[in-house]
C-alpha positions in Angstrom: -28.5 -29.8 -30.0 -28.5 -33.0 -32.5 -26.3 -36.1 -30.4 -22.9 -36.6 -31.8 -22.1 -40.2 -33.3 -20.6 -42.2 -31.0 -17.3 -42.5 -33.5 -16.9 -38.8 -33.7 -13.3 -37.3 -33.2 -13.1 -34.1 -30.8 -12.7 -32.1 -33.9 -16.0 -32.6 -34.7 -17.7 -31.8 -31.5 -18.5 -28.7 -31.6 -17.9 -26.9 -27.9 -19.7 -23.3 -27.2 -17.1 -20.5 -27.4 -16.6 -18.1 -24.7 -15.2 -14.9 -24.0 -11.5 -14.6 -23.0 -11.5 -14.2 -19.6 -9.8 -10.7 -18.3 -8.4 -10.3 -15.1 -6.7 -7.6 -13.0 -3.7 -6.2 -13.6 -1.6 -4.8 -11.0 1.6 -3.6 -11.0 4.6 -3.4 -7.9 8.3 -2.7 -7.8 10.7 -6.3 -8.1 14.3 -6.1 -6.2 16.2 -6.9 -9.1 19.0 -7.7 -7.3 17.6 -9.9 -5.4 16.1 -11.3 -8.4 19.7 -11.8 -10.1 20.6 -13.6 -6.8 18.2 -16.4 -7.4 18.8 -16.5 -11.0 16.0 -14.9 -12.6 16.1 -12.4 -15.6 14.3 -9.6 -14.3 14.9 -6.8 -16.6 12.6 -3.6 -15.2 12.3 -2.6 -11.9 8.3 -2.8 -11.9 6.2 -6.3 -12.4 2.8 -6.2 -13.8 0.6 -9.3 -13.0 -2.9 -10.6 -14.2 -5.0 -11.8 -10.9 -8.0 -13.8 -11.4 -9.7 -12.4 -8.1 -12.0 -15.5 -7.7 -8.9 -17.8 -7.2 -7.4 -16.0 -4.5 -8.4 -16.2 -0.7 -10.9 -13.9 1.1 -7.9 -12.7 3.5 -5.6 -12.3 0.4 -7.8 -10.0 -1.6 -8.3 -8.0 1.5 -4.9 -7.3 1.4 -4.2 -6.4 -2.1 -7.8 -4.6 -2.2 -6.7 -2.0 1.0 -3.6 -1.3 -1.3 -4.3 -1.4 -4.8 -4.8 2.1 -6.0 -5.6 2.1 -9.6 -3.1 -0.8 -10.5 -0.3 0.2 -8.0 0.1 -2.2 -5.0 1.2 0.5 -2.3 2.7 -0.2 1.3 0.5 1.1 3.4 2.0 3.4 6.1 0.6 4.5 10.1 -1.7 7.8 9.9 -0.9 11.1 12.1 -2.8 9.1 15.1 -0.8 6.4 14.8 -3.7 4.4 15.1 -5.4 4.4 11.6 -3.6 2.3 8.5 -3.4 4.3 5.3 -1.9 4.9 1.5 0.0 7.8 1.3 -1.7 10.8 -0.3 -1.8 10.9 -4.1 -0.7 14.5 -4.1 2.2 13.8 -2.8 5.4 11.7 -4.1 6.0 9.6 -0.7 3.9 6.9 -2.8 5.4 4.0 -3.2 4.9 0.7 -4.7 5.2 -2.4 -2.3 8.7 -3.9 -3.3 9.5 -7.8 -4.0 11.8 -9.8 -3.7 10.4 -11.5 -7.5 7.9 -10.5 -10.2 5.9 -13.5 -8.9 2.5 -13.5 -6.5 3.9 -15.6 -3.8 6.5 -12.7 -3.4 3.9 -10.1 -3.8 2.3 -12.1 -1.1 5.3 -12.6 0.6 5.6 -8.6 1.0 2.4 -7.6 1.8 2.0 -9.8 4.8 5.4 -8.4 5.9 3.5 -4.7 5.3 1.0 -6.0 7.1 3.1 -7.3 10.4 5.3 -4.1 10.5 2.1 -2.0 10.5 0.5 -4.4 13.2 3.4 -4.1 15.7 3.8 -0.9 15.2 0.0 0.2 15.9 1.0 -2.7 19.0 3.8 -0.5 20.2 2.1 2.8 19.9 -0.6 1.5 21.8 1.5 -0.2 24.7 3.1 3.4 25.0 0.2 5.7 25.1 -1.3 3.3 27.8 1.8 3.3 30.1 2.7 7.1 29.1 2.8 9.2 32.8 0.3 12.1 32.9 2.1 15.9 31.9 2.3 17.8 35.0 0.9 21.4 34.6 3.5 24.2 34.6 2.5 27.3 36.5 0.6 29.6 34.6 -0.4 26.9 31.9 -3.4 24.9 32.2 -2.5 20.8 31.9 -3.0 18.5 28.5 -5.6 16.2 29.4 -3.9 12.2 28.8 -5.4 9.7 26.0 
């Protein structure tokens, strides 16, 4: 590359051209309501946002990556175990998109780590009751349920 005169303008400099960068999109359900409260024009009921995946935190894309299916943010939900965090089943229509109060991240954010505390105290409490749960006494003629 020949050295630009010290007396160039920046128009002249000629800087290499690169790609548009492209990010995720993902999409979640805003509480317009809510929004209206605080003043902000929300017209639909579903926010789509770009994330640039490299300028979010490891612990951050953990949480959006164990509910992003395609571009839906889902609330994740307790398994049959109760142990075991997972989306609903796509073929059914319980889905649902995790709900803001603002088409913004931080509130996106904001409602995920609230997913993410309900499902945590309430793996805590189904663990605190299967530990102290009294064994089932056996009824004549049936054999007993072995305890977890």
């Amino acid at each position: 590359m020949k050295d630009q005169p010290i007396n160039s303008t920046p128009e002249q400099i000629q800087t290499p051209t690169t790609k548009a960068t492209r990010h995720t999109k993902v999409r979640f359900d805003v509480n317009q309501a809510e929004a209206f409260r605080q003043g902000l024009d929300c017209p639909k009921p579903t926010a789509i946002i770009e994330l640039n995946p490299q300028a979010i935190d490891q612990e951050s894309r953990n949480l959006i990556a164990n509910r992003l299916v395609g571009m839906d943010i889902l609330e994740l939900h307790l398994g049959a175990d109760g142990e075991r965090e997972q989306l609903p089943s796509h073929k059914t229509r319980g889905h649902s998109r995790i709900k803001t109060k603002l088409p913004t991240f931080e509130a996106l954010m904001t409602a995920i780590r609230e997913n993410e505390a309900k499902l945590q105290a309430e793996m805590a409490q189904i663990k605190k009751a299967k530990s102290t749960a009294a064994p089932v006494e056996s009824q004549p003629g049936k054999p007993q349920r072995p305890t977890k």
